[in-house]
C-alpha positions as CSV (number, residue, x, y, z in Angstrom):
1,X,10.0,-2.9,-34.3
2,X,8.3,-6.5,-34.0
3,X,4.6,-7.3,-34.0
4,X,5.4,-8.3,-30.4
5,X,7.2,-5.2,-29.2
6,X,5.6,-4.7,-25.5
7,X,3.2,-0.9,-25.5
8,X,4.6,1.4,-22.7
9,X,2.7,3.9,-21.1
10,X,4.5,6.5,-19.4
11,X,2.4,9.3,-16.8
12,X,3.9,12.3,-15.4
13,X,3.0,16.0,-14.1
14,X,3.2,18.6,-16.6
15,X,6.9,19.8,-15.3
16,X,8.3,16.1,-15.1
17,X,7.2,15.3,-18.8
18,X,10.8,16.2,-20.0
19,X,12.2,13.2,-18.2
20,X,9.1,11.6,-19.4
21,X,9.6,12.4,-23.2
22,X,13.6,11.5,-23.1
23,X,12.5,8.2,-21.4
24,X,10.0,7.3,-24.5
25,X,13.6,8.5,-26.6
26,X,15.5,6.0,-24.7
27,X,13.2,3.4,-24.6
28,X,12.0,3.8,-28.5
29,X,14.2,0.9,-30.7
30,X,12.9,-2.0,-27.5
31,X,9.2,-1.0,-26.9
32,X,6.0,1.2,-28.4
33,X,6.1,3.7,-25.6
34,X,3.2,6.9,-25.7
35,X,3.9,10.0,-23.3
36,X,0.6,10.6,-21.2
37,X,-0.5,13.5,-23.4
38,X,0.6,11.7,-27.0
39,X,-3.3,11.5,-28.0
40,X,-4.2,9.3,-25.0
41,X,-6.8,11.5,-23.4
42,X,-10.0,11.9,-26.5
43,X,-11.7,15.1,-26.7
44,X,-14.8,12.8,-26.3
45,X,-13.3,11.1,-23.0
46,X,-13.1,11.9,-19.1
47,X,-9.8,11.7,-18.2
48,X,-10.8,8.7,-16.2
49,X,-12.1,6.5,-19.1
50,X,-9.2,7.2,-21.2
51,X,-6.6,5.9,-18.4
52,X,-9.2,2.8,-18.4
53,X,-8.9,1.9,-22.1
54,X,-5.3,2.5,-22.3
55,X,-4.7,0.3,-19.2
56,X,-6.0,-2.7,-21.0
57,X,-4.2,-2.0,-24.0
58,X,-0.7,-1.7,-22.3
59,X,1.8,-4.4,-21.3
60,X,3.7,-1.8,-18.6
61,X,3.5,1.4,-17.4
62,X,5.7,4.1,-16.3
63,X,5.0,7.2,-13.4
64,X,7.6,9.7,-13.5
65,X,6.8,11.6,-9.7
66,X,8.6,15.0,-9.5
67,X,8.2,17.2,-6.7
68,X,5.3,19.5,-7.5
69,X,3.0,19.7,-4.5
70,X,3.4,20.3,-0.7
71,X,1.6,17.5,1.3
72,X,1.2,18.5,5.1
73,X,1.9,15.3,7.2
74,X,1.5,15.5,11.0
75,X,1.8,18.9,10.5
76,X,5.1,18.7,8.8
77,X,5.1,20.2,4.7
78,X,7.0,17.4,2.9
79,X,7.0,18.1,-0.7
80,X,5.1,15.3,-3.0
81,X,4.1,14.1,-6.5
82,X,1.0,15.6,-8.2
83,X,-2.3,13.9,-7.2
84,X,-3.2,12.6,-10.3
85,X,0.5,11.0,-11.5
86,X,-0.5,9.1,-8.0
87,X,-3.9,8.3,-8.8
88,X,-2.7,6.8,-12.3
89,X,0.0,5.1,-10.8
90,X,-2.6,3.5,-8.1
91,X,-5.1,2.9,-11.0
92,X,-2.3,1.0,-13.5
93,X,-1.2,-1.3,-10.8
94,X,-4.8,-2.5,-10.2
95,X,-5.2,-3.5,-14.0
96,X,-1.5,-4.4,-14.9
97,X,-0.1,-5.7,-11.3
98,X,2.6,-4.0,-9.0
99,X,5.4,-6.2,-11.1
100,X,4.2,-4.3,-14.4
101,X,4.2,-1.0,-13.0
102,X,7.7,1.3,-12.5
103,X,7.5,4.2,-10.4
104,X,10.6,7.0,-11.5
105,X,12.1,9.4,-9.3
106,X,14.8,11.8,-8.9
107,X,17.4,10.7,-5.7
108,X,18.2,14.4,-5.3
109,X,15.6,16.1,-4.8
110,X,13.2,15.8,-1.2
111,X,9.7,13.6,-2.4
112,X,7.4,12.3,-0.2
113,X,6.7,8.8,-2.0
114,X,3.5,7.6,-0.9
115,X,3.8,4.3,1.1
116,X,0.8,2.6,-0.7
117,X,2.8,2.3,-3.9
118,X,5.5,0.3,-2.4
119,X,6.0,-3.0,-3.7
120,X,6.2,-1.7,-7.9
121,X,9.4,-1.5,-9.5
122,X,11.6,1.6,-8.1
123,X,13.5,3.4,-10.6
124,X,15.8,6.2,-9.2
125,X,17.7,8.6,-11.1
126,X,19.8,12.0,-10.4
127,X,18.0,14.9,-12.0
128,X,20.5,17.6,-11.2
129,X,23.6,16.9,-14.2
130,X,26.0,19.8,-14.2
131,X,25.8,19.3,-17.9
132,X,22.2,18.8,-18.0
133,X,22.1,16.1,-20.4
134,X,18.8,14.5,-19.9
135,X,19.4,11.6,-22.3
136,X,22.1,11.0,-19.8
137,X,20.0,11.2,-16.9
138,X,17.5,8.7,-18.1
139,X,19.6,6.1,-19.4
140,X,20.0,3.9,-16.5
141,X,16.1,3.9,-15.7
142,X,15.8,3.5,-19.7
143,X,18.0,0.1,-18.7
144,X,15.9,-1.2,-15.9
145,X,12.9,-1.0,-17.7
146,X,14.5,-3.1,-20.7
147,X,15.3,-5.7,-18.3
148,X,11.9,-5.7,-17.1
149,X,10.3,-5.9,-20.1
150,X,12.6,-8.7,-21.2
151,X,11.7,-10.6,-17.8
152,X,7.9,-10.5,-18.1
153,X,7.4,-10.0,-22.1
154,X,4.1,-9.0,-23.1
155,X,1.1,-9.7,-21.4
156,X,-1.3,-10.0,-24.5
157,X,-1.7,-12.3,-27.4
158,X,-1.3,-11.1,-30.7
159,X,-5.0,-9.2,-30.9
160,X,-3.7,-7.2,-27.8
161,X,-6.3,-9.2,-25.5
162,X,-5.0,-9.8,-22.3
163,X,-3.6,-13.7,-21.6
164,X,-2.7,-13.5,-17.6
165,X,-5.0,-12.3,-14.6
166,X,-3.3,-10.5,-12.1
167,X,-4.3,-10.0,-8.4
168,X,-2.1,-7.8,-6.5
169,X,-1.4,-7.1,-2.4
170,X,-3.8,-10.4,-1.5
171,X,-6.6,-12.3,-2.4
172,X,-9.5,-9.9,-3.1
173,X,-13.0,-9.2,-2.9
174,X,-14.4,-8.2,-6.2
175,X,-13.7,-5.2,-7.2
176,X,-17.4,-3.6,-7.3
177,X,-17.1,-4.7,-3.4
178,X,-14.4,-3.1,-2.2
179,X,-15.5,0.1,-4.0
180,X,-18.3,-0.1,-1.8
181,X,-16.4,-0.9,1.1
182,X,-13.7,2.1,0.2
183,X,-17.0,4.4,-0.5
184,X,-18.4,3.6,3.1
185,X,-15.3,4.1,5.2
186,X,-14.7,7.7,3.6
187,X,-18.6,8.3,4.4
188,X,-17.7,7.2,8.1
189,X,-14.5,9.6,7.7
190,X,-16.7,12.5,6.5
191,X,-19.0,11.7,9.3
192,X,-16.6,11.6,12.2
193,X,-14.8,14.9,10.8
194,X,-17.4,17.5,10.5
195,X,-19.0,16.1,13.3
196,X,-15.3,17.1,15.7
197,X,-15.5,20.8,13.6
198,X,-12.9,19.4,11.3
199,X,-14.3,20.3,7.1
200,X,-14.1,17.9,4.2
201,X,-12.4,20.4,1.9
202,X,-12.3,17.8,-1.4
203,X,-13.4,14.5,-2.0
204,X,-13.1,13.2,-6.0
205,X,-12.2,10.0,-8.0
206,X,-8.8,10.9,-7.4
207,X,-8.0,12.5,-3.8
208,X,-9.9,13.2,-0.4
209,X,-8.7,16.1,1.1
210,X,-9.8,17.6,5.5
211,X,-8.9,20.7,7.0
212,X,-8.5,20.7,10.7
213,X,-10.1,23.5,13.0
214,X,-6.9,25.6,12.3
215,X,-6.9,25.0,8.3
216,X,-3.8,22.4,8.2
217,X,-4.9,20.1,5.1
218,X,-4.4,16.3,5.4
219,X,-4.9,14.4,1.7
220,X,-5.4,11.3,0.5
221,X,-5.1,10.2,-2.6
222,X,-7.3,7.6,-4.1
223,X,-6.5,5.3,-6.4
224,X,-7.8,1.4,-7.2
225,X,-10.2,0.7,-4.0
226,X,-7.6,-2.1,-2.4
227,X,-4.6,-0.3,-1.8
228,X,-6.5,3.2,-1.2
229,X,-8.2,1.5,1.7
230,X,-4.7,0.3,2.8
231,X,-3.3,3.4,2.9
232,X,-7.0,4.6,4.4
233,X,-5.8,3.1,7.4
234,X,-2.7,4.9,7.6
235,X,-4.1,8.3,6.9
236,X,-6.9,7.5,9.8
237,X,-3.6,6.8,12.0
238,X,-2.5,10.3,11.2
239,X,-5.6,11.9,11.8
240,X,-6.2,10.1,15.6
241,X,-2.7,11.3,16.3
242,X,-3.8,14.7,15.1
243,X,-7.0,14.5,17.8
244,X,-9.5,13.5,15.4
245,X,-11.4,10.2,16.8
246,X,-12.2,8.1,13.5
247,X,-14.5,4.9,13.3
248,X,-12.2,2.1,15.1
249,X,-12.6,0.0,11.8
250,X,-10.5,2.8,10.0
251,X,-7.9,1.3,12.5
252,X,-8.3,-2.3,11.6
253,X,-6.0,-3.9,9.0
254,X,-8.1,-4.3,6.0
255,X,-8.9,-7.9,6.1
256,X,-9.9,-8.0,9.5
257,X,-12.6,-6.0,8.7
258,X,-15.7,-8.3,7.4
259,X,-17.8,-6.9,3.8
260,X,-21.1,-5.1,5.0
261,X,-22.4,-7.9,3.8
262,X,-21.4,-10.8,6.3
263,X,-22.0,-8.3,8.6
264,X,-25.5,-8.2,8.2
265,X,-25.7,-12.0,7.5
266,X,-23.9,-12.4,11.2
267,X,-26.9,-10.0,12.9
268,X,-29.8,-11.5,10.6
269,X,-28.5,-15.0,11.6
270,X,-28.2,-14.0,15.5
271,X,-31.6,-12.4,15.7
272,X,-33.2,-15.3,13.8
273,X,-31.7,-17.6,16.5
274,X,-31.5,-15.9,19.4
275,X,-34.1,-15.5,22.0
C-alpha cells in the first residue's frame, strides 16, 4: 500500500457484516478499508461521536443495507434496512458528499430503499449464489468501488486534513440552522399527532417513530438535517393520506419554506411599518 491509498469505511447491520467483511477482503490490495466494528466505536465514545471522527478521517464510505426490519408504509409492511446503517449512511453523505458515499444492496431480495438516499452511488449485487461463494458475490461491487476511487482519489492532503468542501442536494443554510429548522418541524409533527390521538412512540438522533389510533407504526429515519427534512416532507405526505392533518409547511418543498428567522424579520419589519 501507498502513503496515498484512499481510507474506506464500510457500515452494515450485524447480519449483513459478512458481505461487509468480504468487501474490505476484495477491496484490501487498492484501499485501507475498516469494517464498522474494526475498533471504530471507543469504549469512551457514543456511537454518534465515533461516526463523527471517522467521517473526517475517511475519503469514501460504504452502507451495506440488508433486509432486517419491517417498515409499515401506507399501511403496507415492506421490509427495510436497519435504522442506524440508514442514519450512518445519511450522516456520511453530509460530511463526504453523495459522490463519495456507495450504498450496497442485494437485487434479490425485497428492500425498501429509502428515497432520501437517492443520488449516492448504487451498488447492486445477487446475494443468493447456489455455491455461496461470497468472494464471488462481492467482486463486481468490489470493482465499482475501485473505479470510484480511481475517479475522485483522495479527498485529503497528506496529514489526512481535508482539501475540498462539499455541499450536497443545494445550496445550504448552515448547518446549526437547519438543525433547528429539522428540530422545529418534528416539534410541529409531535404537536399535530398527539393532538388527532395519534402517539409519538420514538423520537432519537437517529429515527422518529408515530403510532396511529390503531397501533400501525410510521418511521422516519433521521439522518444529516438537509435531506431528513427532505424526506420530512414525504413522510408528512404519508401521514395526511393516512388522515393525520400536519402543519402545511411540512407540505412545502424545503426551500420554500423561509428560516424562523426571516420569518420574524418579515413580522418585526411589518409591525414596525405598518399602521
Amino acid at each position: 500500500m501507498s502513503d496515498q491509498d484512499p481510507a474506506v469505511f464500510i457500515g452494515s447491520s450485524s447480519e449483513g457484516k459478512q458481505y461487509a467483511e468480504y468487501l474490505q477482503a476484495a477491496l484490501d490490495e487498492y484501499c485501507e478499508a475498516t469494517v464498522w466494528d474494526q475498533g471504530v466505536f471507543g469504549l469512551s465514545l457514543s456511537s454518534l461521536s465515533a461516526l463523527s471522527i471517522e467521517a473526517k478521517q475517511v475519503d469514501f464510505a460504504v452502507l451495506v443495507l440488508t433486509p432486517d426490519d419491517i417498515t409499515v408504509k401506507r399501511g403496507v409492511s415492506e421490509p427495510s434496512a436497519r435504522d442506524n446503517v440508514v442514519f450512518e449512511a445519511g450522516l456520511f453523505i453530509g460530511a463526504l458528499g453523495a459522490k463519495r458515499t456507495a450504498l450496497v444492496y442485494p437485487t434479490d431480495m425485497r428492500l425498501d430503499l429509502p428515497t432520501d438516499l437517492l443520488g449516492t452511488t448504487m451498488c447492486a449485487f445477487r446475494s443468493r449464489r447456489v455455491d455461496e461463494n461470497l468472494r464471488a458475490t462481492m467482486n463486481p461491487v468490489a470493482l465499482k468501488i475501485r473505479e470510484l476511487m480511481r475517479t475522485l482519489g483522495a479527498r485529503r492532503s497528506g496529514d489526512g486534513a481535508p482539501v475540498e468542501e462539499i455541499q450536497e442536494h443545494t445550496a445550504m443554510r448552515p448547518l446549526a440552522e437547519e438543525k433547528a429548522e429539522l428540530d422545529r418541524e418534528l416539534d410541529a409533527l409531535s404537536t399535530a399527532a398527539e393532538a388527532q390521538g395519534w402517539t409519538v412512540k420514538t423520537r432519537t438522533d437517529s429515527v422518529f417513530r408515530l403510532l396511529d389510533r390503531d397501533g400501525t407504526r410510521y418511521s422516519l429515519s433521521i439522518a444529516s438535517p438537509r435531506p431528513t427534512r427532505v424526506a420530512l416532507r414525504e413522510f408528512a405526505r404519508e401521514l395526511n393520506e393516512r388522515g393525520l392533518r400536519c402543519n402545511r409547511t411540512l407540505l412545502l418543498p424545503v426551500d420554500a419554506v423561509p428560516p424562523k428567522s426571516d420569518q420574524r424579520g418579515r413580522e418585526g419589519r411589518g409591525r414596525r411599518g405598518g399602521r
